[in-house]
C-alpha atoms as a printed R data frame, in Angstrom:
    type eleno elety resid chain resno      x      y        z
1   ATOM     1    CA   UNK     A     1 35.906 30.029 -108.362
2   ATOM     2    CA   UNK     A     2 38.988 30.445 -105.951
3   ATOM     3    CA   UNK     A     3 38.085 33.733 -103.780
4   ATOM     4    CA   UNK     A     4 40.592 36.611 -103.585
5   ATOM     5    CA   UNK     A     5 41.769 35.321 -100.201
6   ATOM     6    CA   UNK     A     6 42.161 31.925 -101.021
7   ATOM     7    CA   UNK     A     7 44.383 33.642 -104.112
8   ATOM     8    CA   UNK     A     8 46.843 35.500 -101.929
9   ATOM     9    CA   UNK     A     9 47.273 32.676  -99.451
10  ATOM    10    CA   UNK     A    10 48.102 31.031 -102.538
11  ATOM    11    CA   UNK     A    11 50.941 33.831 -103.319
12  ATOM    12    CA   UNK     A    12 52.107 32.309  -99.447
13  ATOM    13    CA   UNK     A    13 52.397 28.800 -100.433
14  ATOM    14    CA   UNK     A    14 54.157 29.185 -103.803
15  ATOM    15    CA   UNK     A    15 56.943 30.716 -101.579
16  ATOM    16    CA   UNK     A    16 56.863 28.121  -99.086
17  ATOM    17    CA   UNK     A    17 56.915 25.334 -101.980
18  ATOM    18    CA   UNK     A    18 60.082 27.387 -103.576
19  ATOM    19    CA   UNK     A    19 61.793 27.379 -100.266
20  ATOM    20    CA   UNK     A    20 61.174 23.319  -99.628
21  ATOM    21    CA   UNK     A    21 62.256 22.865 -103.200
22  ATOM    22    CA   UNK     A    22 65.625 25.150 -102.645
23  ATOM    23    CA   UNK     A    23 65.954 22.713  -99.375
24  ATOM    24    CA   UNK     A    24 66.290 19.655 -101.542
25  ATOM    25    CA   UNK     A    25 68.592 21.061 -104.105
26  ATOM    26    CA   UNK     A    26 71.261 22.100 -100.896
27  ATOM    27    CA   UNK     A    27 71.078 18.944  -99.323
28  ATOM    28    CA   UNK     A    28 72.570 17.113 -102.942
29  ATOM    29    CA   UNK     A    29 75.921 16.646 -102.109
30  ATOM    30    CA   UNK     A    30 76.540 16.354 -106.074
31  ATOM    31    CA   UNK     A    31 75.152 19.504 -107.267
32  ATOM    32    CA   UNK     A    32 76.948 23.369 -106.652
33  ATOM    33    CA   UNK     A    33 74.711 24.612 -104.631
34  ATOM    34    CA   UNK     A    34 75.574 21.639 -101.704
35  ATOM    35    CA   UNK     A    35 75.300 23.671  -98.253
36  ATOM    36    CA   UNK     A    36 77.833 22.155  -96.010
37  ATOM    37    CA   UNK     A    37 77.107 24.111  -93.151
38  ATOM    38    CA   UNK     A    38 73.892 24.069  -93.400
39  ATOM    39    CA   UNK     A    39 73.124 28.186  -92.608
40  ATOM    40    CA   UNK     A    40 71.460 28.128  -96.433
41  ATOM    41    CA   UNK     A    41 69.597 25.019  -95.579
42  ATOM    42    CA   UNK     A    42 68.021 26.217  -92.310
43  ATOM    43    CA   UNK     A    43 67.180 30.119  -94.159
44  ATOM    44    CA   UNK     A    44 64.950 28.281  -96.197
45  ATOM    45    CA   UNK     A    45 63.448 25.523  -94.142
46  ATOM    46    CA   UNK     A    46 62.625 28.468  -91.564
47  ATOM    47    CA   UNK     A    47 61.071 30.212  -94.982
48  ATOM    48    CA   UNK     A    48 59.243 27.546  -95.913
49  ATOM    49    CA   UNK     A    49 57.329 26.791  -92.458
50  ATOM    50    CA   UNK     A    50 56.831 30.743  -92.035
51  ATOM    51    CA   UNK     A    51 55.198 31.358  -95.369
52  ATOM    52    CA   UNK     A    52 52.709 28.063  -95.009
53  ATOM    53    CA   UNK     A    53 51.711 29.543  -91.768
54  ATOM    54    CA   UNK     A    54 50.904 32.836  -93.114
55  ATOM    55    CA   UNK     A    55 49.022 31.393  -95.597
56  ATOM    56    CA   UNK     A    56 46.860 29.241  -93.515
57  ATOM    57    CA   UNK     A    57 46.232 32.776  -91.115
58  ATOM    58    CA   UNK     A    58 44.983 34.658  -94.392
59  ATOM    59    CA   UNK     A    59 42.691 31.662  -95.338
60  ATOM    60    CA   UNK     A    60 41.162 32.027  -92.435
61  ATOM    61    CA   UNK     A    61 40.587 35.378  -91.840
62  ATOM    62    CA   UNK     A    62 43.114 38.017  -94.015
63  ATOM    63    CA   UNK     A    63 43.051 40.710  -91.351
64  ATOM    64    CA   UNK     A    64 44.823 38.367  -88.547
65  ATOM    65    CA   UNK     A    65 48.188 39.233  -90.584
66  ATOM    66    CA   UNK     A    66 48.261 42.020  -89.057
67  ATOM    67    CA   UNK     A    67 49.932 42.828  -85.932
68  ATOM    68    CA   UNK     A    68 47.105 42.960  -82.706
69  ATOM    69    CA   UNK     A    69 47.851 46.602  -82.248
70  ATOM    70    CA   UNK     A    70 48.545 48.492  -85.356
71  ATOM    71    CA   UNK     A    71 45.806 46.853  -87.306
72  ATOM    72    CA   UNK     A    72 43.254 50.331  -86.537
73  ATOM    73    CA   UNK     A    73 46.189 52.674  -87.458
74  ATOM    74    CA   UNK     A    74 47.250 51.169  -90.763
75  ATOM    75    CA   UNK     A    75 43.846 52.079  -92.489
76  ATOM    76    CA   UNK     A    76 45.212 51.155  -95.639
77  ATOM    77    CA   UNK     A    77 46.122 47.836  -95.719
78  ATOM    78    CA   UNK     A    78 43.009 47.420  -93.099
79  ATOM    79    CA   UNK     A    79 40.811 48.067  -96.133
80  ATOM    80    CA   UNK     A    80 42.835 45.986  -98.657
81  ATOM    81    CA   UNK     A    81 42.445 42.904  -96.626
82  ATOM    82    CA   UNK     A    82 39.156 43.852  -95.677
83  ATOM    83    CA   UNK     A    83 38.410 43.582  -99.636
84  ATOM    84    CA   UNK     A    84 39.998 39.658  -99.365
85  ATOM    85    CA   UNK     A    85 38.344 38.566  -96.860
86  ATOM    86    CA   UNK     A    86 34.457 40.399  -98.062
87  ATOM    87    CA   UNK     A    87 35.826 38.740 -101.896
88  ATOM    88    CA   UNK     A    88 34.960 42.535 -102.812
89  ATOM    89    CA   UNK     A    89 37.519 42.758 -106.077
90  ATOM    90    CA   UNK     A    90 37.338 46.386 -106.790
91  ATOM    91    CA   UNK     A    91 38.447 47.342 -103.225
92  ATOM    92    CA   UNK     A    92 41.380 45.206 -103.492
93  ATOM    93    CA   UNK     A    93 44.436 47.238 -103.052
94  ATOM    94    CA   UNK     A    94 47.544 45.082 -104.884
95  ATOM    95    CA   UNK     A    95 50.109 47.751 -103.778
96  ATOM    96    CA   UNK     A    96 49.686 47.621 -100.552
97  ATOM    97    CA   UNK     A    97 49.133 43.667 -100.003
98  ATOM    98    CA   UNK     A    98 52.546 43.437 -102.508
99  ATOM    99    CA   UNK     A    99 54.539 45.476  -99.709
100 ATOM   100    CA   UNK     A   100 52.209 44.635  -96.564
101 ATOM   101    CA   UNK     A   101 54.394 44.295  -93.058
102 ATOM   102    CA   UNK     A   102 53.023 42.014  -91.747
103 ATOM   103    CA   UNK     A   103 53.165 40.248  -87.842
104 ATOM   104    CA   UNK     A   104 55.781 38.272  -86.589
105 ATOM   105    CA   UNK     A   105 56.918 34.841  -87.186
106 ATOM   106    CA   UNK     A   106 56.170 34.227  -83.022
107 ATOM   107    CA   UNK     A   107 53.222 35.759  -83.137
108 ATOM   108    CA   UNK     A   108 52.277 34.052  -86.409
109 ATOM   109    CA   UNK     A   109 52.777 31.109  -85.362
110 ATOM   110    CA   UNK     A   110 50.621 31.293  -82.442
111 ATOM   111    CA   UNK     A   111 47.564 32.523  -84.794
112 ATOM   112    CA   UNK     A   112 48.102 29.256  -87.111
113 ATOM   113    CA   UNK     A   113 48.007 27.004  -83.725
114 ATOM   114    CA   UNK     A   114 44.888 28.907  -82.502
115 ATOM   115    CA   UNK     A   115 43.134 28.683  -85.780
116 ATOM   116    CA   UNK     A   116 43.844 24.831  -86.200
117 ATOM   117    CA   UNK     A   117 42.886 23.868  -82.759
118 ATOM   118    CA   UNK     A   118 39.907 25.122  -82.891
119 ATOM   119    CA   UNK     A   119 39.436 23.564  -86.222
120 ATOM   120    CA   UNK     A   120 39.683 20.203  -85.406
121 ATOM   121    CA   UNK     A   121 38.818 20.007  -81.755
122 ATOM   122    CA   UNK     A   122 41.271 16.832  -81.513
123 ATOM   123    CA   UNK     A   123 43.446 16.037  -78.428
124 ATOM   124    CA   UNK     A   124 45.547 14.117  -80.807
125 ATOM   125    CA   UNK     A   125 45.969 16.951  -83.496
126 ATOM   126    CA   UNK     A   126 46.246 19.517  -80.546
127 ATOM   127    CA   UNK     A   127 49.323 17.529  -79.670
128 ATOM   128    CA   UNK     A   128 50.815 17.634  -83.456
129 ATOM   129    CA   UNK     A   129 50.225 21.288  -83.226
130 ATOM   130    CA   UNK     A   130 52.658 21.604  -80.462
131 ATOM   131    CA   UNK     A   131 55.535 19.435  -82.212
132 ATOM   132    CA   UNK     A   132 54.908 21.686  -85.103
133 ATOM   133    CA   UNK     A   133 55.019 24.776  -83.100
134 ATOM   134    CA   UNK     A   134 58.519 23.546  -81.210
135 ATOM   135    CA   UNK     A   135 59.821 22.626  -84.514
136 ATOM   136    CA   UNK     A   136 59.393 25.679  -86.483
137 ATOM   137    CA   UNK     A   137 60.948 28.167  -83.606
138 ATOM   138    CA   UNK     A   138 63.432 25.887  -83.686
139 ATOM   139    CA   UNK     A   139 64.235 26.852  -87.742
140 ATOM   140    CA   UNK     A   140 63.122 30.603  -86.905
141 ATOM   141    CA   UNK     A   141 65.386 31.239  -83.981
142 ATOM   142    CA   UNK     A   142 68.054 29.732  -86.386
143 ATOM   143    CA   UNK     A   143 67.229 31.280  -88.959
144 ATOM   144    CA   UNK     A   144 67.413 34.410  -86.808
145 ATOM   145    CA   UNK     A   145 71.165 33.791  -85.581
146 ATOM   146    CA   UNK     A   146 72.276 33.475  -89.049
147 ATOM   147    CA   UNK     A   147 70.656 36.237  -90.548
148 ATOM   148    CA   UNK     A   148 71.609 38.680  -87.218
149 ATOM   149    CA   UNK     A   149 74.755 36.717  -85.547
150 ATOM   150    CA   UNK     A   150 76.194 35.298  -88.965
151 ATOM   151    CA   UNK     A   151 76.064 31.710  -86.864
152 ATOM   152    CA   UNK     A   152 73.189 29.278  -85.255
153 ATOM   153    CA   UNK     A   153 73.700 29.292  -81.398
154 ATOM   154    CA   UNK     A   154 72.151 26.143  -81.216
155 ATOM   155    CA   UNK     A   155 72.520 22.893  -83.654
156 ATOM   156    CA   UNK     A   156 70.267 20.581  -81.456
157 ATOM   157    CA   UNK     A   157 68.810 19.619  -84.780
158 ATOM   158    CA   UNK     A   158 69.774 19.671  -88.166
159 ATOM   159    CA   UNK     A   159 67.659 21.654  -90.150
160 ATOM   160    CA   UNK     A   160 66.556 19.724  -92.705
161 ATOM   161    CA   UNK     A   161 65.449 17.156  -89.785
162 ATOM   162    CA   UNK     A   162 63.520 19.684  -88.419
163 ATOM   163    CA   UNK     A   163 61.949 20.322  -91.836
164 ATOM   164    CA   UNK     A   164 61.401 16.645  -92.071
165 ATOM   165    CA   UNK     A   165 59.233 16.550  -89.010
166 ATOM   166    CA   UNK     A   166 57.187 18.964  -90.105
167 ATOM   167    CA   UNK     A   167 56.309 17.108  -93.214
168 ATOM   168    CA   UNK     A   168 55.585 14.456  -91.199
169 ATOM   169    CA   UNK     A   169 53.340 16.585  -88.831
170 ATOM   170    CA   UNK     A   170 51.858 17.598  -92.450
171 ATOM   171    CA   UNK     A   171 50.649 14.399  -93.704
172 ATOM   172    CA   UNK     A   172 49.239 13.227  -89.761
173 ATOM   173    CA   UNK     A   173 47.115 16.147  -89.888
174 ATOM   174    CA   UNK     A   174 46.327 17.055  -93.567
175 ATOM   175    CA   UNK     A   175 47.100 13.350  -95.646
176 ATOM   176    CA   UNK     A   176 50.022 12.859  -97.530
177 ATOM   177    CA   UNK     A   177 47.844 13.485 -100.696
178 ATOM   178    CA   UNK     A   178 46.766 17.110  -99.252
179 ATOM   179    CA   UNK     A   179 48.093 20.759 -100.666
180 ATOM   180    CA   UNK     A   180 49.828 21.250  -97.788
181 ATOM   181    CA   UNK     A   181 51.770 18.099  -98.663
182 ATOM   182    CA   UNK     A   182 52.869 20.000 -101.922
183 ATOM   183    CA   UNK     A   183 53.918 23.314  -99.966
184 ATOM   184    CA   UNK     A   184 56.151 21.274  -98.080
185 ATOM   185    CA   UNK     A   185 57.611 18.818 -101.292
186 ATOM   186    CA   UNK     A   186 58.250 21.723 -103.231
187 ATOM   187    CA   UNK     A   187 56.032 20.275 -105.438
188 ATOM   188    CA   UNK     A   188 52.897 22.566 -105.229
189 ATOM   189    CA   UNK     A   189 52.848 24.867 -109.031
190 ATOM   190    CA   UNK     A   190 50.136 27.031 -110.419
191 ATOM   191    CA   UNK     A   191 49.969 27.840 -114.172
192 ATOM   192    CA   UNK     A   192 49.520 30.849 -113.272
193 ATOM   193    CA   UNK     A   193 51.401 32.745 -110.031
194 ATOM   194    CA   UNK     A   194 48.403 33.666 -107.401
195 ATOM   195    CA   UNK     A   195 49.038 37.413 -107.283
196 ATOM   196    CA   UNK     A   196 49.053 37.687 -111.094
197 ATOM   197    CA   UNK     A   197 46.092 36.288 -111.312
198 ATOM   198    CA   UNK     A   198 44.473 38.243 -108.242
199 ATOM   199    CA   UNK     A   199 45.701 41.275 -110.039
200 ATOM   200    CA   UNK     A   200 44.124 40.210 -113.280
201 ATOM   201    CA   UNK     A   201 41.085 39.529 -111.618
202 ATOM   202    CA   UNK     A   202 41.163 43.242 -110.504
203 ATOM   203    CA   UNK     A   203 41.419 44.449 -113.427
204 ATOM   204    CA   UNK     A   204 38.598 42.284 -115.229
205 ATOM   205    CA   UNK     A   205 36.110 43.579 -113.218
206 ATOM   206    CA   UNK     A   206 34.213 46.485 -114.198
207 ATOM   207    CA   UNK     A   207 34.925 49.845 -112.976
208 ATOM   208    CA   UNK     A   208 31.930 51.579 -112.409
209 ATOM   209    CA   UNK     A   209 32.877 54.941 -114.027
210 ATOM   210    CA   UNK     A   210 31.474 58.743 -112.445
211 ATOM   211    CA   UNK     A   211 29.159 59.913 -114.857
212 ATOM   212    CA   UNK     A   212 30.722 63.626 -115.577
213 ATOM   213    CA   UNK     A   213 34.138 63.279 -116.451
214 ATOM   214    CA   UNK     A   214 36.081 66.159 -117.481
215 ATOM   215    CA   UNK     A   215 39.499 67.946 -117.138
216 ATOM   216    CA   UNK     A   216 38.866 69.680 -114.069
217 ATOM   217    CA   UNK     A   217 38.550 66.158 -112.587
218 ATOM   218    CA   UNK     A   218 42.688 65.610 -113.028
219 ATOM   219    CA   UNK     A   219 43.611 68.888 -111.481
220 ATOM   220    CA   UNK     A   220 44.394 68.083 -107.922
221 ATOM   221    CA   UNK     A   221 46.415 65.376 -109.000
222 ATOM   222    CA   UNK     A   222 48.535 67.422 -111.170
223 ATOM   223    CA   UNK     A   223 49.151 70.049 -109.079
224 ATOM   224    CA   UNK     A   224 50.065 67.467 -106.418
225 ATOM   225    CA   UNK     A   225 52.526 66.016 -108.598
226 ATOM   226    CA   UNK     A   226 53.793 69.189 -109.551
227 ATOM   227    CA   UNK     A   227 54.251 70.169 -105.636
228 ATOM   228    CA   UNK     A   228 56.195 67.244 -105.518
229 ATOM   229    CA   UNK     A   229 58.236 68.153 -108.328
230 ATOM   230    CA   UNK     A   230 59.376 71.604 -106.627
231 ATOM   231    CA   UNK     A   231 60.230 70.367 -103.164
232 ATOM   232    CA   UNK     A   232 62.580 67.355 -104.969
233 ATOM   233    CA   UNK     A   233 64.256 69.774 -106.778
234 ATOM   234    CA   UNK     A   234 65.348 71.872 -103.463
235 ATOM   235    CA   UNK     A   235 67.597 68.275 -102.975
236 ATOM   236    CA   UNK     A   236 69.448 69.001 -106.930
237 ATOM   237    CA   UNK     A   237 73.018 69.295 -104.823
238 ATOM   238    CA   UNK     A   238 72.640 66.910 -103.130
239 ATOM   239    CA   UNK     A   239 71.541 64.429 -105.635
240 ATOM   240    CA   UNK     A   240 73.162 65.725 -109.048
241 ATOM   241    CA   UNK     A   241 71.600 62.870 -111.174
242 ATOM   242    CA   UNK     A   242 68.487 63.869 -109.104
243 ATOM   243    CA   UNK     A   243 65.255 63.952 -111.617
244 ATOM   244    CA   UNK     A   244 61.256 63.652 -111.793
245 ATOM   245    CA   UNK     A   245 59.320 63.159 -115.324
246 ATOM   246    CA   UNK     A   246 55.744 62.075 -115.979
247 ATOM   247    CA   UNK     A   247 53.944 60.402 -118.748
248 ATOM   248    CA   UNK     A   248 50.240 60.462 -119.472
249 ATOM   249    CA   UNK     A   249 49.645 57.230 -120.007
250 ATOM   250    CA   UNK     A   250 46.085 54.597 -120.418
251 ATOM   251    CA   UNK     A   251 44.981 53.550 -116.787
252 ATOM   252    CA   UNK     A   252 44.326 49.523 -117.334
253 ATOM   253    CA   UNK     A   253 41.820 49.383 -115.121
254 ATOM   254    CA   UNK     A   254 39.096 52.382 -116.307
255 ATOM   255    CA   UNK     A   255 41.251 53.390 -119.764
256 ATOM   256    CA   UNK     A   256 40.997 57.135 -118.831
257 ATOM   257    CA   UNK     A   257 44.011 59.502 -118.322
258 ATOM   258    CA   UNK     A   258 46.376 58.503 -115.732
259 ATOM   259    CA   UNK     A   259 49.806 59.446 -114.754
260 ATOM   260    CA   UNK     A   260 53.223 57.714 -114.665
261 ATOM   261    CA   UNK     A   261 55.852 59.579 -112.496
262 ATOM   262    CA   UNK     A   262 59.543 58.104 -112.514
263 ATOM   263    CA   UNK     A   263 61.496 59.100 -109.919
264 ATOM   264    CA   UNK     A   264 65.190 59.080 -110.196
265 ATOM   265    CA   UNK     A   265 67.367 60.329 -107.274
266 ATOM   266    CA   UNK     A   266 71.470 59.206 -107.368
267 ATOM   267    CA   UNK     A   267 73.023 56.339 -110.137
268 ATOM   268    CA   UNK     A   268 75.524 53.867 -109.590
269 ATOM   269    CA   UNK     A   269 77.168 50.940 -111.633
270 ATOM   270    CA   UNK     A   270 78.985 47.586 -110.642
271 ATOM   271    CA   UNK     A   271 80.440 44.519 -111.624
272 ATOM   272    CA   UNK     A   272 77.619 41.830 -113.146
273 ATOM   273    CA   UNK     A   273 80.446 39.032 -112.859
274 ATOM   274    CA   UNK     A   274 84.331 39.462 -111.981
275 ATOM   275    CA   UNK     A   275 85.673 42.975 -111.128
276 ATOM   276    CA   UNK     A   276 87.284 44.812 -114.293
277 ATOM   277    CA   UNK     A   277 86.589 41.422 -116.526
278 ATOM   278    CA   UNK     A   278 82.877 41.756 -116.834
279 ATOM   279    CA   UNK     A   279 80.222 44.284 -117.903
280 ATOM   280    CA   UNK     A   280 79.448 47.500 -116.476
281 ATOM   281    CA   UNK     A   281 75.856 47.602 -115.171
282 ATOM   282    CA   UNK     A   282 74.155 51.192 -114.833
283 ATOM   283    CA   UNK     A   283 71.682 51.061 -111.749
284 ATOM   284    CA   UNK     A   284 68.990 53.270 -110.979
285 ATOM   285    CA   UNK     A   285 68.366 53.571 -107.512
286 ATOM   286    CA   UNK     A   286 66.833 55.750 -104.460
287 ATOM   287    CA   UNK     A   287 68.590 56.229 -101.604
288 ATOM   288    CA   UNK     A   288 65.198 57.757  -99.955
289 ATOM   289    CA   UNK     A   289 63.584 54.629 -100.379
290 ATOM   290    CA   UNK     A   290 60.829 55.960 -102.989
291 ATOM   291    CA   UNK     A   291 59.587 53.902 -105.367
292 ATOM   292    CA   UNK     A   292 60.702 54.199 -109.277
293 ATOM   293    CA   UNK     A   293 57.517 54.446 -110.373
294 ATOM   294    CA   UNK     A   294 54.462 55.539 -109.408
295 ATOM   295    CA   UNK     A   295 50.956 55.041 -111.671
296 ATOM   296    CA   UNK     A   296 47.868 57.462 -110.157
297 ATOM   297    CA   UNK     A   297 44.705 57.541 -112.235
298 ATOM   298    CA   UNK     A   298 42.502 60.256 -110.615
299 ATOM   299    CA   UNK     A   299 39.221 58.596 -111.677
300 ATOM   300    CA   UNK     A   300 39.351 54.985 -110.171
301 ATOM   301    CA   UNK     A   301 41.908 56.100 -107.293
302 ATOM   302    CA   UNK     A   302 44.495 53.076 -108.838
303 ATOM   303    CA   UNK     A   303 48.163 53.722 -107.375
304 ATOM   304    CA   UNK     A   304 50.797 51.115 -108.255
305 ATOM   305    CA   UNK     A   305 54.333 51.718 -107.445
306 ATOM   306    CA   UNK     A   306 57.651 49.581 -108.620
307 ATOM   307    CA   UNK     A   307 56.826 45.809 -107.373
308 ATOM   308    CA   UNK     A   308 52.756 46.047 -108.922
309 ATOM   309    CA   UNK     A   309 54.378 47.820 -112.327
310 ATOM   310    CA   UNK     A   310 56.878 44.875 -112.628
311 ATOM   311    CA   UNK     A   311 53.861 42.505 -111.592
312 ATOM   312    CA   UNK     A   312 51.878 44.055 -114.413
313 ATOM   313    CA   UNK     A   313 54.592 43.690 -117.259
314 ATOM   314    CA   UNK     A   314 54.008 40.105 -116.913
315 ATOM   315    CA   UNK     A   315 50.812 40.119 -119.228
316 ATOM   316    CA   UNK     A   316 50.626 43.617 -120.238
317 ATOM   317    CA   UNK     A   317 51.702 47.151 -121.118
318 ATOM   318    CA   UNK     A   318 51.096 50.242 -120.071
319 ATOM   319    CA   UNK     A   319 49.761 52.424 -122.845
320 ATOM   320    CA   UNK     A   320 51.623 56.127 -123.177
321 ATOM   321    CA   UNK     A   321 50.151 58.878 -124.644
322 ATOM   322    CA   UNK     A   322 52.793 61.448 -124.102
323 ATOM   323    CA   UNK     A   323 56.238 61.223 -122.290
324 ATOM   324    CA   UNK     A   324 58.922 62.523 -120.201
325 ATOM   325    CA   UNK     A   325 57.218 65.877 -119.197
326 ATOM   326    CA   UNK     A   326 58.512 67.738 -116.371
327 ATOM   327    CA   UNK     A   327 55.847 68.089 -113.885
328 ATOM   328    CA   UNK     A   328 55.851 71.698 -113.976
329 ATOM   329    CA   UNK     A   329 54.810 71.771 -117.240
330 ATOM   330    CA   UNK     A   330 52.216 68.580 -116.708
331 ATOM   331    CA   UNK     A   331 48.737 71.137 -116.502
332 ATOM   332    CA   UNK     A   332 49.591 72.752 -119.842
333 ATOM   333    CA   UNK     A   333 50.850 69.354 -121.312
334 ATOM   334    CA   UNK     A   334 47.300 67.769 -119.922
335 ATOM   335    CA   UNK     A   335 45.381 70.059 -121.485
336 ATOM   336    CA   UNK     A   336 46.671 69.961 -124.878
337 ATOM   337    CA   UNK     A   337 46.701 66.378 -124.524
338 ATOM   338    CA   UNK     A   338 43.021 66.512 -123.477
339 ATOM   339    CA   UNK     A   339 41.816 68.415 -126.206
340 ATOM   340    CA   UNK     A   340 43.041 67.000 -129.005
341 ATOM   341    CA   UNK     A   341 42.230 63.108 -128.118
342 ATOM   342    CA   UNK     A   342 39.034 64.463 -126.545
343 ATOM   343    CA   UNK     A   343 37.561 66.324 -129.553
C-alpha cells in the first residue's frame, strides 16, 4: 500500500504533471491559448520543476519542507508531517498540510540536490544534478520577474528549452520509462487525486472513541464559539453584511456531534463574462482572511476549514442535524438537540 507520504508527494507531482501539460498546450501555435511571449510558458515550466522537487523532499523525509528555522515554532504542521513521515493516519492533520507554507524554491532546491547526491553516490549523476539545479533557477528567477517585475530580465534561454533540458536530465538519471518521466510529460494521472485519497484514508481508519461521552464534553467548544460570536459582532459597522451561524452537524470521522460555523464578513458581485452583458455573480468573501467555514468536532479534535470542506464534497456530505443558529443561542440549541436524538 502507498504510505501517507508517498500520497502527498503524489498531490506534488499531479501539479507538476498539470503544469508540463499547460507547457505543451502554450507552445501550439494553432490553439488560443498560444503564448507568444512566452511569460505564461516560463510560469509554468518554473511550476512544474518546483512542485517535482517538493515532492521528491517529502518522499524523503516530509519534515525537510519546512523552512530550517521555523520548523520548532510551527508545532502544528511539525506534527502533521510528523504523522506522514511515522505513516501514523489518525495524526494526520489535512488542514494544515492543504495550506502548509512551506520553504523556498532556493532553498528547495538545494534539499532535492542534497537528497539525490547522496542517493546515488555517482560523479556522473552529481554532475546532472548541477545542470538541473542551473536550469531550474534559471525558470524560477524568471518566473520571479514576471510574477514581481511584470517582465523576465534575462531571456538567455527560452523557457520551454530550459524545460526541455530538464526532461532530458530526467530520463539520464531516472529512465525515460520512470514516474518522473510522467511529471515532466504531463502525462502522469491518478484515478484518484492523492490528497483525496489521503483524506479518505483518514477517515477510514478507526477513531478510537473516549469511553464517557456526554454533553458536558461539547461545552468548551461552544462557549468558545460563542466568544467568538460576541467579539465579531463589535465589527457590525464596519462590516454591515457582517454575520456568524452554526450548524450541528455529523463529524465524518467519529459520527458524534460536531459543529459547522460559517463565517460571513462583507459581499460583493462582478461581471462572470463582459461588463453589463453578462450575469451578476454574488460573492462571499472575507476581507480578514478567515476561512468560510470552519468544522470542530470536540471528541476527535477534527478542524477543517474552506479548502478540506471543498476537498471533502468530492465524495461526500456533511450530515446536518440542525442549522443556522446564532452562536449565542448554540448551548441551549445543543442541549435540546442532545436530548432528543440522545434519548
Amino acid at each position: 500500500m502507498t504510505t501517507l507520504k508517498e500520497l502527498y508527494a503524489a498531490h506534488f507531482y499531479e501539479a507538476a504533471s498539470y503544469h508540463a501539460q499547460r507547457v505543451k498546450l502554450l507552445q501550439n501555435p494553432n490553439l488560443r491559448e498560444y503564448d507568444e511571449d512566452g511569460y505564461e510558458t516560463c510560469t509554468h515550466a518554473a511550476m512544474c520543476a518546483e512542485m517535482f522537487i517538493t515532492g521528491k523532499v517529502i518522499e524523503h523525509n516530509p519534515s525537510d519542507v519546512m523552512p530550517s528555522k521555523s520548523l520548532r515554532a510551527r508545532n502544528r504542521e511539525s506534527i502533521a508531517l510528523s504523522a506522514l513521515q511515522d505513516n501514523d493516519v489518525n495524526k494526520v492533520d489535512i488542514n494544515a498540510l492543504a495550506s502548509l507554507q512551506m520553504c523556498g524554491a532556493a532553498e528547495m532546491l538545494k534539499k532535492y540536490i542534497d537528497i539525490e547526491k547522496e542517493y546515488f553516490k555517482n560523479y556522473s549523476i552529481e554532475e546532472q544534478l548541477k545542470s538541473f539545479g542551473y536550469y531550474t533557477k534559471l525558470l524560477i528567477n524568471g518566473r520571479n520577474d514576471i510574477l514581481h517585475r511584470h517582465h523576465m530580465q534575462t531571456q538567455s534561454i527560452r523557457p520551454v528549452t530550459a524545460l526541455s533540458y530538464l526532461r532530458q536530465f530526467i530520463d539520464a538519471v531516472y529512465g525515460d520509462n520512470s514516474m518522473e518521466h510522467q511529471y515532466f510529460t504531463g502525462t502522469y494521472y491518478r484515478d484518484t487525486p492523492a490528497l483525496t485519497e489521503l483524506l479518505e484514508r483518514y477517515l477510514n481508519t478507526p477513531f478510537e472513541k473516549p469511553e464517557s461521552i456526554s454533553i458536558n464534553t461539547y461545552t468548551k467548544k461552544i462557549h468558545k464559539i460563542a466568544s467568538n460570536y460576541t467579539a465579531l459582532m463589535k465589527h457590525k459597522k464596519q462590516y454591515p453584511n457582517l454575520s456568524l451561524t452554526t450548524d450541528i452537524v455529523t463529524c465524518p470521522k467519529c459520527n458524534e456531534y460536531a459543529f459547522l460555523t460559517k463565517r460571513i464578513e462583507a459581499l460583493a458581485t462582478y461581471w462572470e463574462g463582459e461588463p453589463n452583458n453578462s450575469i451578476s455573480v454574488l460573492e462571499i468573501f472575507n476581507p480578514s482572511g478567515e476561512s468560510t467555514e470552519t468544522l470542530q468536532c470536540p471528541i476527535c479534535q477534527l478542524e477543517w476549514k474552506d479548502d478540506v470542506l471543498h476537498l471533502y464534497q468530492d465524495f461526500g456530505e456533511i450530515k446536518r442535524i440542525k442549522t443556522h443558529i446564532r452562536p449565542d443561542k448554540l448551548s441551549l440549541e445543543f442541549k435540546q438537540c442532545y436530548q432528543t436524538y440522545s434519548n
